[in-house]
C-alpha positions in Angstrom: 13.5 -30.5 74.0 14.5 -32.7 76.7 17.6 -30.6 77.9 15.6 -27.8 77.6 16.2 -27.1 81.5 20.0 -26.9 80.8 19.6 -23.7 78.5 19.3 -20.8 81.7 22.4 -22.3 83.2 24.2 -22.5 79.7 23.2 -18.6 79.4 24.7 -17.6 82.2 27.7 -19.4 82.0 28.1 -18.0 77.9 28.0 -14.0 79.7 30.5 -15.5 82.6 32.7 -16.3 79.5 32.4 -13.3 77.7 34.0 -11.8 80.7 36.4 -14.2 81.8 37.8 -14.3 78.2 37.4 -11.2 77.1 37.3 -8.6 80.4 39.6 -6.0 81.0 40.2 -3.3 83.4 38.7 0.2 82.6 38.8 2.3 80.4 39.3 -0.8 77.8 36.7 -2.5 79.4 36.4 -5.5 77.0 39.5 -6.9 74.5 39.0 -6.9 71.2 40.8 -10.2 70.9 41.6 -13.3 72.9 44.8 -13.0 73.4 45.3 -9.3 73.4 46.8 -8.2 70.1 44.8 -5.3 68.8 43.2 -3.0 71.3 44.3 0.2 69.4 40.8 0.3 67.5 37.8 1.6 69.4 35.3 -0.7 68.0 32.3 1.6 69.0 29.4 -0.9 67.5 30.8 -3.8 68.9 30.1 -2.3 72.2 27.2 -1.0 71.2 26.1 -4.9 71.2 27.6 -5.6 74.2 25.1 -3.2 76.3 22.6 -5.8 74.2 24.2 -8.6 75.2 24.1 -7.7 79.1 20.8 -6.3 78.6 19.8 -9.8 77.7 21.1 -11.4 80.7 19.0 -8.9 82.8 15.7 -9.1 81.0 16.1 -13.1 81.6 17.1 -13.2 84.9 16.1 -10.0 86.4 20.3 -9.9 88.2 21.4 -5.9 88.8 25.1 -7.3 87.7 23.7 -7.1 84.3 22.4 -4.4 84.4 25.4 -3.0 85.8 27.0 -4.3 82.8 25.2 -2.6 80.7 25.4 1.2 81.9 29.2 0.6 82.8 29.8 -0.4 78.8 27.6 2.6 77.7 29.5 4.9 80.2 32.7 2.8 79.4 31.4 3.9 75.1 30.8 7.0 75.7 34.1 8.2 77.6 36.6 6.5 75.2 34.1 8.3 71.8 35.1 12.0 73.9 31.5 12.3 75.7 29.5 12.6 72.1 26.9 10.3 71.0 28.2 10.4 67.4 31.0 9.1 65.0 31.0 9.1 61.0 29.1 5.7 60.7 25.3 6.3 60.6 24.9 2.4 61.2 27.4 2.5 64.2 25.4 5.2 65.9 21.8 3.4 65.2 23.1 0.0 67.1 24.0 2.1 69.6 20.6 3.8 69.2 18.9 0.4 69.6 20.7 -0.5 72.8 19.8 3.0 75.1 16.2 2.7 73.9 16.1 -1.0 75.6 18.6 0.8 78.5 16.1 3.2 79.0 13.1 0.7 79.9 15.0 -0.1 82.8 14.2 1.4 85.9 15.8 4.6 86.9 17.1 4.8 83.0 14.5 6.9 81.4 16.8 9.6 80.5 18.6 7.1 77.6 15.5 7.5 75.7 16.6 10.8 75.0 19.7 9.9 74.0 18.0 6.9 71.4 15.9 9.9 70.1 18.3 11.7 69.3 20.5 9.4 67.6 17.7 8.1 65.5 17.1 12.3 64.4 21.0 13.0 63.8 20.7 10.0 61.3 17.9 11.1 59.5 19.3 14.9 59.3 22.8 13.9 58.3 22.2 10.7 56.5 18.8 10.6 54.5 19.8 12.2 51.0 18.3 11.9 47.7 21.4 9.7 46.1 19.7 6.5 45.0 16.2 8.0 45.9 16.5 8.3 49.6 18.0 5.9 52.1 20.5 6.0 55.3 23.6 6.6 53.9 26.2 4.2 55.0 28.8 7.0 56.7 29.3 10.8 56.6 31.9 10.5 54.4 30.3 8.7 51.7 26.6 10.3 51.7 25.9 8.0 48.3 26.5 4.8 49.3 23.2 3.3 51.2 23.5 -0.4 52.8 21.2 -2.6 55.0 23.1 -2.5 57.8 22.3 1.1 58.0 18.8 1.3 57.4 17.8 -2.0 58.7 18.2 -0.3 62.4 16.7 2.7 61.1 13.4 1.4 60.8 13.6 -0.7 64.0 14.5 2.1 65.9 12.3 4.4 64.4 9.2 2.0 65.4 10.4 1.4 68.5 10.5 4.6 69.5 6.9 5.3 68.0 5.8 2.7 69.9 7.1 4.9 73.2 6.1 8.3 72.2 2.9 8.1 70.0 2.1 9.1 66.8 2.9 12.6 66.8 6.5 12.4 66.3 7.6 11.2 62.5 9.7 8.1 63.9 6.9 5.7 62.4 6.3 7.4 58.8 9.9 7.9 58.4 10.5 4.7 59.2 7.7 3.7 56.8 9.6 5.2 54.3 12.9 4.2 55.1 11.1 0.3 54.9 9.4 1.5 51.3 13.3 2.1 50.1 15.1 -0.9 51.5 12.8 -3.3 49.9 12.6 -1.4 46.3 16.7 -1.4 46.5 18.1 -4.5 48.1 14.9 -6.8 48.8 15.0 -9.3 46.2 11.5 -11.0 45.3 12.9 -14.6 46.5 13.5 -12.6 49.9 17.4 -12.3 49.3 18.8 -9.2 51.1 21.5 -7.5 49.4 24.2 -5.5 51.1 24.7 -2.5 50.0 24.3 -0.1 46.0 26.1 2.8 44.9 29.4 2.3 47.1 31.3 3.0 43.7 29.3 6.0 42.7 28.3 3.6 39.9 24.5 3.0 41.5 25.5 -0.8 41.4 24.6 -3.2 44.0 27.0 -5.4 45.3 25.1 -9.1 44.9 28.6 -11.2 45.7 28.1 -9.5 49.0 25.8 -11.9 50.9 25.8 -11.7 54.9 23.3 -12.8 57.5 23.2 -9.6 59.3 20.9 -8.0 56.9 18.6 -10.9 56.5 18.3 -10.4 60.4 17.8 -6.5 60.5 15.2 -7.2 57.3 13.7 -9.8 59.5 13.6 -7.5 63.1 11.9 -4.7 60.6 9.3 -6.4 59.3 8.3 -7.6 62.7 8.4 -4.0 64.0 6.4 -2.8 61.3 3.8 -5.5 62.2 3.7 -4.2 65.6 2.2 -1.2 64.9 -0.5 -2.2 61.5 -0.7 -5.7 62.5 -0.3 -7.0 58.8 0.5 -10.3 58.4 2.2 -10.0 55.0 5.3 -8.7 57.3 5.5 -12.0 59.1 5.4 -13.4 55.9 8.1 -11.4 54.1 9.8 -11.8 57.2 9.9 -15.9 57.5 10.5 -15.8 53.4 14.4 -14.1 54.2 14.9 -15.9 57.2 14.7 -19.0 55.0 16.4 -18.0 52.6 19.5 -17.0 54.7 19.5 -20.7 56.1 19.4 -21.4 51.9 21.9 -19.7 50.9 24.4 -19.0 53.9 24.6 -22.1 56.3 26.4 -25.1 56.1 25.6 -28.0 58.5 22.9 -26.2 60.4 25.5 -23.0 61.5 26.3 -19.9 59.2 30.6 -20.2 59.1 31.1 -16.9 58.4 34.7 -16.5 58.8 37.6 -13.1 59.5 36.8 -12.6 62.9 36.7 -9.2 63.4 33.0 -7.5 62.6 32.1 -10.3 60.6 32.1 -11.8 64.2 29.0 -10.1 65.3 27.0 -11.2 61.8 25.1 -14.0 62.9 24.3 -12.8 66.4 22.7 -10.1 64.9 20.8 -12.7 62.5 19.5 -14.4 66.2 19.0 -11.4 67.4 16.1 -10.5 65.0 15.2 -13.8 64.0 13.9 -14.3 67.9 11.5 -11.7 67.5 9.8 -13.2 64.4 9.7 -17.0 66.4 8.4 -15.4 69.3 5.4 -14.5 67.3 5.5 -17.5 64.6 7.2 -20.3 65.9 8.1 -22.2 62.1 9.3 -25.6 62.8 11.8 -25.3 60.4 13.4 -22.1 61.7 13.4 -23.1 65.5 15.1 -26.1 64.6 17.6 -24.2 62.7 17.8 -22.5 66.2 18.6 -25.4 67.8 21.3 -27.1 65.8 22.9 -24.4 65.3 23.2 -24.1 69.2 23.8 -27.5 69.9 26.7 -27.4 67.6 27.9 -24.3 69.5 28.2 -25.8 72.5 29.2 -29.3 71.5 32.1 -27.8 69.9 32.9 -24.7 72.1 32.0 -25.5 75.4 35.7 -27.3 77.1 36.8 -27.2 80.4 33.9 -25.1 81.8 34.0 -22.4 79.7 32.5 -21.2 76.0 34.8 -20.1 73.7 33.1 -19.6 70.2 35.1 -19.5 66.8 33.8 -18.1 63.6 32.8 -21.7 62.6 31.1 -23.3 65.8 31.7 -26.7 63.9 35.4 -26.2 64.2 37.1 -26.1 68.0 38.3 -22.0 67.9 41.7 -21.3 67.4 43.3 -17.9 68.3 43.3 -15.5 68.0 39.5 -15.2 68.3 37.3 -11.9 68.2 35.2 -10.5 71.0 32.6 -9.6 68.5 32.7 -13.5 67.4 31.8 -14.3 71.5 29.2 -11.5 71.4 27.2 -13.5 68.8 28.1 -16.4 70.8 26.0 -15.6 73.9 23.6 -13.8 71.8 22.3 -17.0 70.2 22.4 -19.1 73.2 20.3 -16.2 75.0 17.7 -17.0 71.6 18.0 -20.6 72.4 17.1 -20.5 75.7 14.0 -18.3 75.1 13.2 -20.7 72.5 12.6 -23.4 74.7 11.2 -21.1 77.5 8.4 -20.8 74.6 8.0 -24.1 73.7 8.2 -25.3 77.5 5.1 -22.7 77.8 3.3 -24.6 75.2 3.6 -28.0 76.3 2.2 -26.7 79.9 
């Protein structure tokens, strides 16, 4: 708490690093790595995150830059994926999904919410089959595999957007259902969250797959879903897998997920959602995760002026180092500083 002060300043210099690291002229935009050594993929979700990211900065600090950012990466997205909204991965398409419906609450960006609609109904039409009794599908060309990564986002679009439009569009009972099948598939009782079933056509489900992404995008749906009914048993499921990704997946108070690459977004996303859930029940335990996790991060990361995250913040980075890993970077600082924002409130 007492360098709670430090936290704004520490967010703006982790997005002044993003760019300073990882910026490039258009039409790349942002390097996939630091140094430049593979910017032949178009890695569509990671960008997806950085609109996030950027929207972040704004809804802190109210700065047009960042929301500049933001509708230059979408634009940016948009142009290199030939104009279309779409691609083959239905979770891909729903990140993106997430970031134009926060986009489109900014002013003079109402015509995004469109565009998050109709992601959210492409993925539904194209990827909600009967294979496994129902479910996102994962991609296009593999209608039978369904993950969480896929229908996590599903449901916290779909109640974000109910929330906007009412209750005469089906984004709330779909996403009802879609909720209904995640935890019946890959919710365990002891609030593990599984992966993925069925990627082999063999309707198994892949339990040595454990990552903290999908404890988060369990933990941002439940909290959606208690937006709308108000019941506190989603808070509770929700606090139930948060813990039990800090059991299971972290190491020294920081998840060291390692490869780089889109492993490198992971625990962002786990921030991400987790923020949402402390915003409304602020568990000691969990906000301390929070914050030596973060203090780690920039103990470790932050030299000469500048944060540079590696996939273990314990463990000074080494390149070549992923934009995706410096996504999640600035995305957990961003939760730490609203953390203490909160708990600043509270004293006062």
């Amino acid at each position: 708490m007492a360098d709670h002060l430090d936290w704004p300043a520490r967010a703006d210099l982790a997005h002044r690093s993003l760019a300073e690291l990882y910026g490039a002229p258009p039409p790349q935009l942002l390097n996939n790595t630091r140094p430049v050594d593979d910017n032949e993929t178009f890695n569509y979700w990671w960008l997806a995150h950085a609109v996030d990211v950027a929207l972040d900065g704004w809804e802190r600090t109210g700065d047009e830059t960042h929301l500049r950012t933001a509708v230059e990466i979408v634009e940016n997205l948009l142009a290199r994926n030939g104009g279309s909204l779409f691609n083959d991965y239905f979770d891909d398409m729903l990140w993106l999904g997430l970031a134009l419906e926060r986009l489109s609450r900014a002013p003079g960006r109402g015509e995004r919410l469109e565009d998050a609609r109709t992601i959210w109904r492409h993925c539904l039409d194209e990827g909600w089959n009967d294979t496994m009794g129902g479910g996102i599908a994962w991609r296009k060309p593999q209608l039978g595999y369904k993950n969480t990564p896929a229908n996590g986002p599903f449901v916290i679009l779909g109640a974000r957007l109910a929330g906007r439009l009412g209750a005469d569009d089906p984004y709330l009972v779909q996403a009802r259902r879609c909720m209904a099948w995640l935890r019946e598939h890959l919710v365990r009782p002891d609030g593990t969250v599984e992966d993925g079933v069925n990627r082999e056509g063999d309707g198994r489900v892949d339990t040595d797959w454990r990552y903290t992404y999908n404890y988060g995008l369990f933990v941002g749906a439940c909290v959606e879903l208690f937006a709308h009914d108000g019941d506190e048993e989603w808070l509770a499921l929700a606090e139930r897998s948060a813990r039990r990704a800090v059991e299971l997946l972290a190491v020294d108070g920081v998840f060291p997920e390692s490869g780089g690459g889109d492993v490198g977004l992971f625990k962002g996303i786990f921030y991400r959602y987790l923020d949402l859930l402390l915003a409304l029940r602020p568990a000691p335990d969990l906000v301390a995760f929070v914050r030596a996790g973060t203090d780690v991060l920039w103990r470790v990361g932050h030299v000469d002026g500048v944060l540079w995250a590696g996939d273990d913040w314990r463990v000074p980075p080494a390149p070549p180092t992923s934009m995706s890993t410096q996504l999640s970077a600035v995305m957990a600082t961003e939760v730490r500083t609203r953390v203490e924002a909160r708990a600043l409130s509270h004293a006062g």
